[in-house]
C-alpha positions as CSV (number, residue, x, y, z in Angstrom):
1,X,0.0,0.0,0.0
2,X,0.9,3.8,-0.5
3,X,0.6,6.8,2.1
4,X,-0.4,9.8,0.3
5,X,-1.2,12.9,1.9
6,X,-4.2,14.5,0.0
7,X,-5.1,18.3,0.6
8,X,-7.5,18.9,3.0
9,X,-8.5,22.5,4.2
10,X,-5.6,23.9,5.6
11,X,-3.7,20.6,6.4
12,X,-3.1,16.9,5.2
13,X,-5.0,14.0,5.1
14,X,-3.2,11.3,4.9
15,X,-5.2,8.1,3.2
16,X,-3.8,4.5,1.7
17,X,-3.7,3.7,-1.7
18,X,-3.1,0.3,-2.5
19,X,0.5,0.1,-4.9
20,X,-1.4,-0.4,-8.2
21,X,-2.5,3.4,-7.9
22,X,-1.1,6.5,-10.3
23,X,-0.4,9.2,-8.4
24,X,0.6,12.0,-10.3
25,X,2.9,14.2,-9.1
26,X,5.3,17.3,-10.6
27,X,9.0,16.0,-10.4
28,X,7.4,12.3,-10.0
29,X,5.0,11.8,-12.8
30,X,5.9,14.6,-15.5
31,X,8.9,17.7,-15.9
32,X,8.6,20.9,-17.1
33,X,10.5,21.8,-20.8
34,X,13.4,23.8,-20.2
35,X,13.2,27.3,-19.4
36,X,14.4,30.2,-21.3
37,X,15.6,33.8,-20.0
38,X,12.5,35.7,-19.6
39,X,14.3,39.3,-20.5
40,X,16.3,38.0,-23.8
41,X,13.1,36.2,-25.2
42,X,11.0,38.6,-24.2
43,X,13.4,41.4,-26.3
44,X,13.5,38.5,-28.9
45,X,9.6,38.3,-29.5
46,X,9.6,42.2,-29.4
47,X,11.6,43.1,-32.2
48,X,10.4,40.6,-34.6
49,X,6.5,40.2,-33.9
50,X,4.1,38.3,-36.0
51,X,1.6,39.7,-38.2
52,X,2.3,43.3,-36.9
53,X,4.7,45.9,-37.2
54,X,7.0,46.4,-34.1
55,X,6.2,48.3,-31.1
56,X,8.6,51.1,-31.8
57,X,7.4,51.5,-35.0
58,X,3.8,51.9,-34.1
59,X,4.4,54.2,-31.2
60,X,4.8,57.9,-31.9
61,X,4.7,61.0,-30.1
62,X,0.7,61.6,-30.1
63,X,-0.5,58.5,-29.7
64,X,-1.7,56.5,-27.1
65,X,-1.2,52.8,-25.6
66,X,-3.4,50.8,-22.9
67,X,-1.7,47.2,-21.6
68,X,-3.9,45.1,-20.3
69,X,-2.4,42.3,-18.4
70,X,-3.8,39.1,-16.3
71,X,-4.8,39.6,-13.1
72,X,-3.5,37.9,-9.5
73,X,-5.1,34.6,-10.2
74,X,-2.6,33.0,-12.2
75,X,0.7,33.8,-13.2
76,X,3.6,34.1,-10.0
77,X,4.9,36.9,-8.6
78,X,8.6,35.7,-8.5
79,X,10.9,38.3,-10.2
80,X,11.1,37.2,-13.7
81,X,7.4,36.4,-13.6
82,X,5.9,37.1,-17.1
83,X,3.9,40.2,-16.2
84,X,6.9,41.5,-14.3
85,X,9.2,41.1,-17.4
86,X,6.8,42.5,-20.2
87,X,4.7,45.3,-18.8
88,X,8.9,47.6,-18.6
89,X,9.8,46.0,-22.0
90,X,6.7,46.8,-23.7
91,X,6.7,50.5,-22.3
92,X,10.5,50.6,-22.6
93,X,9.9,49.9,-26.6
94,X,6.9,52.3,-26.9
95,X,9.4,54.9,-25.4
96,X,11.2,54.3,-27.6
97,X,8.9,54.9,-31.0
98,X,8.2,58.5,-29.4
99,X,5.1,57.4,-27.0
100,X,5.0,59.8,-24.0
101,X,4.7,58.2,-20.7
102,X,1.5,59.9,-19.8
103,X,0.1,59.0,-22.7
104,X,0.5,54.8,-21.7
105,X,-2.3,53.4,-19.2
106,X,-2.3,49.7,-17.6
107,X,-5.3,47.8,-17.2
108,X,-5.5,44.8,-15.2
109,X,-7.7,42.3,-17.2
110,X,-10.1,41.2,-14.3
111,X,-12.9,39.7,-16.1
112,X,-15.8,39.4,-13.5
113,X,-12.8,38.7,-10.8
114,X,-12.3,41.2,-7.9
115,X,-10.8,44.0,-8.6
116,X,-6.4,44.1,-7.3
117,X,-5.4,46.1,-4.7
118,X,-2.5,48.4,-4.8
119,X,-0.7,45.9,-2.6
120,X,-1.6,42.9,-4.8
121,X,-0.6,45.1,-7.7
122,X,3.2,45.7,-5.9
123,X,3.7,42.4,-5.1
124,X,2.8,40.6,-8.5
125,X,4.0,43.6,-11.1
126,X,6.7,45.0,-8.4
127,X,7.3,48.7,-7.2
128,X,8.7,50.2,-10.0
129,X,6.2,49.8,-12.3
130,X,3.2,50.4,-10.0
131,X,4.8,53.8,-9.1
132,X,5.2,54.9,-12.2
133,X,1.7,54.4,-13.4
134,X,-0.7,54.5,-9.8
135,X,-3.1,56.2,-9.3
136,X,-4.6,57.2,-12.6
137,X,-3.2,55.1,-15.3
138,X,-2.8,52.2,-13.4
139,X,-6.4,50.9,-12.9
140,X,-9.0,47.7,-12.5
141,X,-11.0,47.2,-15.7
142,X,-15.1,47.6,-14.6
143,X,-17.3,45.3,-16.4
144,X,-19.9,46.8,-15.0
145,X,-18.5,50.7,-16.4
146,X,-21.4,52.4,-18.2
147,X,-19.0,53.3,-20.7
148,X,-18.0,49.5,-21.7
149,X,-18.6,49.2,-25.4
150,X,-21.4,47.3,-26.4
151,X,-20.3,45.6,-29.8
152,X,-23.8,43.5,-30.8
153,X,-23.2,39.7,-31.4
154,X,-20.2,38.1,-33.4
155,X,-21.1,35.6,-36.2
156,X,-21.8,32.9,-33.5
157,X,-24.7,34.9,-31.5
158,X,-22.0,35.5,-28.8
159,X,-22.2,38.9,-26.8
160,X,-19.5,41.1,-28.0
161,X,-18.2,44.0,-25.6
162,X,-14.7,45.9,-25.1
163,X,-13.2,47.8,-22.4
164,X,-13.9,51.9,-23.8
165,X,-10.2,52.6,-22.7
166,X,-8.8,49.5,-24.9
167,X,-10.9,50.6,-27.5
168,X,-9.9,54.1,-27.6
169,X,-6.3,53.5,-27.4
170,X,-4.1,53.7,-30.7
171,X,-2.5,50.6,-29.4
172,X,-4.4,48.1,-27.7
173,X,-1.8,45.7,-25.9
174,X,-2.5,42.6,-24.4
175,X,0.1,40.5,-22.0
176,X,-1.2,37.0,-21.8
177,X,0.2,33.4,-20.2
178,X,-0.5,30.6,-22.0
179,X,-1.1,27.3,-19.9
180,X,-3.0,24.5,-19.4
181,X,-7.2,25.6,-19.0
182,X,-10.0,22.9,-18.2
183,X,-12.2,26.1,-20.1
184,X,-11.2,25.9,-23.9
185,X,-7.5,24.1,-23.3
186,X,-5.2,27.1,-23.0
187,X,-5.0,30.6,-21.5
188,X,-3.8,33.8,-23.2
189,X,-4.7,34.5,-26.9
190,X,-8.3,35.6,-28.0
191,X,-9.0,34.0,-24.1
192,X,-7.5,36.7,-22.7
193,X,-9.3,39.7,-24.6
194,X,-12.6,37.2,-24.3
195,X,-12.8,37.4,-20.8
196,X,-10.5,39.6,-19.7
197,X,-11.5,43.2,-20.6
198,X,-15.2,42.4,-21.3
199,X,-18.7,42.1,-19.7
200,X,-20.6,39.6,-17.6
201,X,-23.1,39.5,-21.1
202,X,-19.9,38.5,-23.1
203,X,-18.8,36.2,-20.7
204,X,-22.5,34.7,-20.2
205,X,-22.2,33.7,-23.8
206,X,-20.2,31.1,-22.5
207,X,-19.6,30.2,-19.3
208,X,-23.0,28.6,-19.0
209,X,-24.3,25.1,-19.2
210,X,-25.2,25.2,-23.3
211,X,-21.1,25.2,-23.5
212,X,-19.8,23.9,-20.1
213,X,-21.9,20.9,-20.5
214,X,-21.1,19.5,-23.9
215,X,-19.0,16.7,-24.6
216,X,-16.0,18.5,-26.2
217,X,-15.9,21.1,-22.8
218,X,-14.5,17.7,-21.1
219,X,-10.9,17.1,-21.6
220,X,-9.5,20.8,-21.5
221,X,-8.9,20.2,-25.2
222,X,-7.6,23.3,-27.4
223,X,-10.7,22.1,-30.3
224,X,-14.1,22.7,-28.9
225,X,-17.2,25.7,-29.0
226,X,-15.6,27.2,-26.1
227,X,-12.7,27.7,-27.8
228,X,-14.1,28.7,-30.9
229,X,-16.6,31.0,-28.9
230,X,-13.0,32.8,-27.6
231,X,-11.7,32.9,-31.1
232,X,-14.9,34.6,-32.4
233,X,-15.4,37.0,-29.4
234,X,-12.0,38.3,-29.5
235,X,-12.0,38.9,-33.6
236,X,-15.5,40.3,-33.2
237,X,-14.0,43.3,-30.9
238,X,-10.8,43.9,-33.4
239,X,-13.2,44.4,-35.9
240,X,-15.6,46.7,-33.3
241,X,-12.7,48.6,-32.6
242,X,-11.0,48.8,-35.8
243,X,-7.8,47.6,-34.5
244,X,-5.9,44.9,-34.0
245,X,-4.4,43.6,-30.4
246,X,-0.8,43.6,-30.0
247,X,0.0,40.3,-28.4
248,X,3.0,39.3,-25.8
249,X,2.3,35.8,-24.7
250,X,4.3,33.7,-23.0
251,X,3.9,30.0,-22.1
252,X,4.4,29.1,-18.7
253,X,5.3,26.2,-16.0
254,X,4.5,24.3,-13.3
255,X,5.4,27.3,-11.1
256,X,4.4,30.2,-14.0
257,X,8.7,30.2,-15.0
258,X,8.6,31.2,-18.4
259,X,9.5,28.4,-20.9
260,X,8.7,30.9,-24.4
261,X,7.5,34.2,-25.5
262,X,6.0,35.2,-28.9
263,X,4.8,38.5,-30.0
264,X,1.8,39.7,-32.5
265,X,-1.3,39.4,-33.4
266,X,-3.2,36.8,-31.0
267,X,-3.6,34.3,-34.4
268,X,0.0,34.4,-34.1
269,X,0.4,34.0,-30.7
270,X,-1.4,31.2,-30.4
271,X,0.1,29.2,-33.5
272,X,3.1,29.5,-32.1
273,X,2.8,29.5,-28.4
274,X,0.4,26.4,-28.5
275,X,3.1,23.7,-29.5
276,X,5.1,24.2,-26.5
277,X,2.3,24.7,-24.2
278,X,1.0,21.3,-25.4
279,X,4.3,19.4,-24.6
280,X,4.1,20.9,-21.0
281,X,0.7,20.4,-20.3
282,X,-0.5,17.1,-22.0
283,X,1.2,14.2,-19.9
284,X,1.5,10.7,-20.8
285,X,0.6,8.7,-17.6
286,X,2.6,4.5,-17.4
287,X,-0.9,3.2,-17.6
288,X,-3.2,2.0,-20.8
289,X,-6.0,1.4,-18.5
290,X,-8.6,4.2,-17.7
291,X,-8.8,4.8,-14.2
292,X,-11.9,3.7,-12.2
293,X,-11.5,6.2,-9.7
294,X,-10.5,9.8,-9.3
295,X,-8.9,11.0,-5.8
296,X,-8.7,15.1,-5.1
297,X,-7.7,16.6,-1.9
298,X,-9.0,20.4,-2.4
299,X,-7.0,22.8,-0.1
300,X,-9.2,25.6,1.6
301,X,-7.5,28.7,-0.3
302,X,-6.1,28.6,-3.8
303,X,-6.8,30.3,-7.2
304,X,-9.9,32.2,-6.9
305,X,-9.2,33.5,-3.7
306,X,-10.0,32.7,0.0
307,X,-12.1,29.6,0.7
308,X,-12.6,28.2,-2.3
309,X,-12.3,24.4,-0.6
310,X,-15.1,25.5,1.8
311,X,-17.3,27.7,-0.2
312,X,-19.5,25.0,-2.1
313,X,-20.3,26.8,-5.0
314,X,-16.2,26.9,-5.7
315,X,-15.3,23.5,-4.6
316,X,-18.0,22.1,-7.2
317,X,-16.0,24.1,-9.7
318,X,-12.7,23.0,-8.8
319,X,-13.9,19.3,-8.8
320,X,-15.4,19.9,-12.3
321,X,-12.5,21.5,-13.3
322,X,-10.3,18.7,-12.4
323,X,-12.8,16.5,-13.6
324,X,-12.4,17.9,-17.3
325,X,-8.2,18.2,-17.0
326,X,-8.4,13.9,-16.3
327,X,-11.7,13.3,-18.6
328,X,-9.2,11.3,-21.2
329,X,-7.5,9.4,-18.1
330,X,-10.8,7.9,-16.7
331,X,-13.4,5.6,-17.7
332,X,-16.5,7.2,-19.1
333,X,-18.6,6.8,-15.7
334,X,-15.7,7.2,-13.1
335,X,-16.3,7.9,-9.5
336,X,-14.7,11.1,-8.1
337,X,-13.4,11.1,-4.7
338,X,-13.1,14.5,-3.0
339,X,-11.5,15.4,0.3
340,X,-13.1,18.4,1.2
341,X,-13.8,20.1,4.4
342,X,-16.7,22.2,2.9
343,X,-17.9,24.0,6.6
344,X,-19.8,26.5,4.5
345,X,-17.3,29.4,4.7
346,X,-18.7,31.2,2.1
347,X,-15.4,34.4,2.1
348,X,-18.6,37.1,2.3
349,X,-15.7,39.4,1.7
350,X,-14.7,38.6,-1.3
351,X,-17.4,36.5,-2.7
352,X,-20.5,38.3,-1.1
353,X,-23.5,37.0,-3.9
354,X,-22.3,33.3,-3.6
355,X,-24.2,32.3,-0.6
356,X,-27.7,33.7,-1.8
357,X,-27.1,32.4,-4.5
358,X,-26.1,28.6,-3.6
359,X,-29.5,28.7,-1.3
360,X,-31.6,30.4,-4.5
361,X,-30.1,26.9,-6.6
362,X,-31.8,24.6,-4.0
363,X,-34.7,25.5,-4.5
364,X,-34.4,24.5,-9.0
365,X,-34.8,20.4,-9.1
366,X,-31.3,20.5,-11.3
367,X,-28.5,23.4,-11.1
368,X,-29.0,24.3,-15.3
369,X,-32.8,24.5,-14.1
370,X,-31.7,27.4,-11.8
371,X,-29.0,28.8,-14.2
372,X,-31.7,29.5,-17.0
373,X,-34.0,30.7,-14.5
374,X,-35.3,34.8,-14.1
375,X,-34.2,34.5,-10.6
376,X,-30.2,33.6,-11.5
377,X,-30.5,36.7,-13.9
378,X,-31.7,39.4,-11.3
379,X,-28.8,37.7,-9.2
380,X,-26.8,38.3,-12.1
381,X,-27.6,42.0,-12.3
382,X,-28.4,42.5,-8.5
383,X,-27.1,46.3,-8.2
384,X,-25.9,45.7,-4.2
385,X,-23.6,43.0,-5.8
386,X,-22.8,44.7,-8.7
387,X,-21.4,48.0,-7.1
388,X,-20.0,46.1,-5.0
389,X,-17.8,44.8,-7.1
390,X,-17.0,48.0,-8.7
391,X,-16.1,49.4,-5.6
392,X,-15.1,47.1,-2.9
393,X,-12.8,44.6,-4.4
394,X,-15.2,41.3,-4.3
395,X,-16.1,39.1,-7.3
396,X,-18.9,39.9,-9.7
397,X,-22.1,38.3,-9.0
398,X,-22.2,36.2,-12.3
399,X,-18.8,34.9,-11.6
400,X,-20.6,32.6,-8.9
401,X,-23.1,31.2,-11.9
402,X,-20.2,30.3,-13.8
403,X,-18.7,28.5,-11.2
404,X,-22.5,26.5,-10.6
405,X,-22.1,25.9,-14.3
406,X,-18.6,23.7,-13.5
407,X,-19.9,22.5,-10.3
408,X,-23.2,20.7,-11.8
409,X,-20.7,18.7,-14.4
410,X,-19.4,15.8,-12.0
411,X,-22.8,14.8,-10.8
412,X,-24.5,14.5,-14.7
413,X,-20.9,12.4,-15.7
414,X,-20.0,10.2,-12.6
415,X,-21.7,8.0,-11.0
416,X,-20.9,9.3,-7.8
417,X,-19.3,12.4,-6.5
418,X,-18.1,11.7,-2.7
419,X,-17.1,14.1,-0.6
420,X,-14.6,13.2,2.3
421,X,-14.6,15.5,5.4
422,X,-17.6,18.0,4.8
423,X,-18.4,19.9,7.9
424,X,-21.9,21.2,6.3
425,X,-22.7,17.3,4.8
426,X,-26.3,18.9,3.3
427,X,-24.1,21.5,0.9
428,X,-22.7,18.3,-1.0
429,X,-25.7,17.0,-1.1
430,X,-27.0,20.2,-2.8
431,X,-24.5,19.9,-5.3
432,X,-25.5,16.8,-6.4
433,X,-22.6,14.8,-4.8
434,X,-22.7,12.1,-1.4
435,X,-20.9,13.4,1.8
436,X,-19.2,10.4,3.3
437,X,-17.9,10.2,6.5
438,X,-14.1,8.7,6.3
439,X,-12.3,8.1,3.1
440,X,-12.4,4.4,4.2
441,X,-16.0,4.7,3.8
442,X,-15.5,6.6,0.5
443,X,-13.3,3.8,-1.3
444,X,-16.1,1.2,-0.4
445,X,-18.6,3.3,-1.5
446,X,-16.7,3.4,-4.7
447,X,-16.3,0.0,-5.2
448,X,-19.8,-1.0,-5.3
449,X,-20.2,1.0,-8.4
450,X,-16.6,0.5,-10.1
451,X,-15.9,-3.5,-8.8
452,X,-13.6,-4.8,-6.8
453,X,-10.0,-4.0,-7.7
454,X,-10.7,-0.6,-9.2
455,X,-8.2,1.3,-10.7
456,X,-7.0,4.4,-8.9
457,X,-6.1,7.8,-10.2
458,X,-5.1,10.4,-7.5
459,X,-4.0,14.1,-8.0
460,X,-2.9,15.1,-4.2
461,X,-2.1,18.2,-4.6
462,X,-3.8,19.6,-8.3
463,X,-4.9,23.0,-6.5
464,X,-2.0,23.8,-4.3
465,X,0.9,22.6,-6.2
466,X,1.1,25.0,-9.3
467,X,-0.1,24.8,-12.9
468,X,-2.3,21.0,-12.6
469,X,-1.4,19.1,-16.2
470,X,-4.1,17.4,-18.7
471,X,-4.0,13.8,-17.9
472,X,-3.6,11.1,-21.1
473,X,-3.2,7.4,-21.0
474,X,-0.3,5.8,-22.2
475,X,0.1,6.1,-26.6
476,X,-2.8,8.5,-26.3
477,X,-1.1,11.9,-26.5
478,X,-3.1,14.3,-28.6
479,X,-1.1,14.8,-31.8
């Protein structure tokens, strides 16, 4: 038998896997590509973009620039982070075309996130930069700003809008990682613009059950109509706008080091970011045998913020997530096995709508019932959550449907979803999934759906320890 120690709320649980198990582990299981020197390929993918002139040669003295960059979720805060690298290298080469300092603004691509603070903002793009541009060209981008440019519908039906200040900018600049997504197979590219600097209507196009819930969402796979949805979201605001995005995207790690950067359009960033991101985040696992059974510990705090291993309406999304990044490791009716303390911390301070609206979704029979629902959109659009957002750093209340969206997957493609160690045992139940009292009780619980002798696959630390890889069996590596 094997001793793993699984996540569990802010400590360990430590559970027995019999030897026959995969765990998969970084330094164990996979490696990283080698890394590159962030500054010299940075300058590298700067003077010879794709697609688009360089950045000195677009600047000039009267025109303007706005940078948007990703925001404190992903991305590290060591020094030669990729945010931290670009953002002086993209304003050192639009000095350098005759753009005037004042004239340059940075926007942090939020989404329907919470809005940084100035600390967060020090720590993750460091001082230098953040005193040069704070207070009033350093800012949050405001889905909810009345001035948000409503664009109509691309060619897919998809709700187009833009951040004004991108918009109006002579050059619109985007900084974006590309990694390993469950939603639409990598970050960065037409992603970023997609749901970066748009609205909660834009992202609502997709981040909703009609997309979350088809077969090709499972599996984190690059091909797919989220992707696609990304792709013809972020064309439809270039064309809006009348301009194209200037691209720096780099591909990242296990621990967001920089392993290649490529400049240009965000066609061009993606052709050529995507082969490297593949080999990094599609690993081949010793086994030819779909696994049986899924294992997750889920930490208290990761991504998102605060509680998301306690708040259920964020641990359903994680397991769903997770779910999606092993889909092409597992049998097509696994069981999932979740360690999970789950006490119903719900983070009111920076996720204030999520608890209304996990108690509106008990009262729909099925979680897509209460996601189409008039309710779900005046929670949506509820102005005390709304401002609140604008004003006092805390997610936007749509962000919390998206996560139900995630969180309703597991139940609709396991045949169980069991939760080990849930203090509030009724909010599993809500979501669709079976509290279980010890992970002993879990694994025979699993094995009266799955047989005796399942096979085991177990991800101990997917949330806590870095950029989580997309799980293949072995000779099954997407070409």
């Amino acid at each position: 038998m094997q001793d793993v120690e699984l996540d569990y709320s802010d400590t360990k649980m430590r559970v027995e896997l019999p030897d026959s198990a995969t765990i998969v582990r970084f330094g164990q299981t996979y490696q990283d590509p080698p890394g590159v020197d962030p500054v010299a390929a940075t300058r590298a993918a700067l003077a010879a973009p794709g697609g688009l002139p360089p950045l000195s040669d677009l600047a000039g003295p009267d025109k303007t620039a706005a940078i948007a960059f990703p925001d404190r979720v992903k991305g590290g805060t060591h020094a030669l982070a990729h945010r931290k690298v670009a953002i002086p290298l993209v304003v050192e080469e639009l000095l350098k075309g005759g753009t005037k300092i004042e004239n340059i603004t940075l926007i942090c691509a939020i989404g329907l996130h919470r809005m940084n603070t100035f600390d967060e903002w020090r720590d993750y793009l460091g001082p230098t930069i953040v005193d040069q541009f704070w207070p009033d060209r350093l800012i949050n981008h405001d889905a909810e700003n009345p001035q948000l440019l409503d664009l109509g519908r691309d060619e897919m039906g998809n709700a187009v809008e833009c951040s004004h200040l991108m918009a109006a900018a002579d050059i619109p600049i985007v900084i974006g990682h590309c990694a390993g997504n469950p939603y639409g197979g990598f970050s960065g590219g037409h992603k970023m613009v997609a749901t970066g600097i748009t609205g909660w209507r834009s992202i609502a196009s997709h981040h909703v059950p009609k997309t979350m819930h088809r077969d090709d969402w499972l599996g984190a796979a690059p091909k797919g109509k989220m992707r696609d949805q990304f792709q013809s979201i972020g064309k439809a605001m270039e064309a809006g706008i009348g301009k194209q995005f200037f691209a720096v995207d780099a591909v990242i790690g296990q621990f967001a080091e920089v392993l290649g950067v490529h400049a240009g359009t965000l066609d061009y960033v993606e052709e050529k970011c995507w082969p490297l991101a593949k080999t990094r985040t599609n690993v081949e696992l010793p086994t030819e045998d779909p696994a049986d059974i899924l294992v997750v510990g889920v930490p208290r705090n990761f991504h998102y913020g605060p509680g998301m291993g306690s708040n259920p309406v964020l641990m359903g999304l994680s397991i769903g997530g997770q779910l999606s990044r092993c889909w092409k490791a597992l049998r097509p009716d696994p069981v999932v096995i979740a360690v999970a303390n789950l006490d119903g911390w719900f983070n009111k301070s920076w996720f204030p709508s999520y608890e209304e609206t996990f108690w509106q979704m008990t009262k729909y029979p099925r979680q897509e019932d209460y996601l189409a629902s008039d309710e779900a959109r005046k929670m949506s659009t509820n102005p005390e959550y709304t401002y609140s957002y604008s004003h006092y750093f805390t997610y936007h209340p749509f962000h919390g449907m998206s996560m139900l969206s995630g969180g309703s997957i597991p139940p609709k493609r396991c045949q169980r979803v069991l939760v080990v160690g849930s203090e509030k045992p009724l909010h599993a139940k809500a979501l669709g999934y079976t509290p279980m009292p010890t992970y002993d009780d879990a694994m025979r619980e699993a094995i009266r759906f799955t047989g005796k002798n399942p096979k085991i696959l177990c991800t101990p630390e997917c949330f806590s320890g870095g950029a989580a890889p997309h799980l293949h069996l072995k000779g099954r590596l997407p070409s």
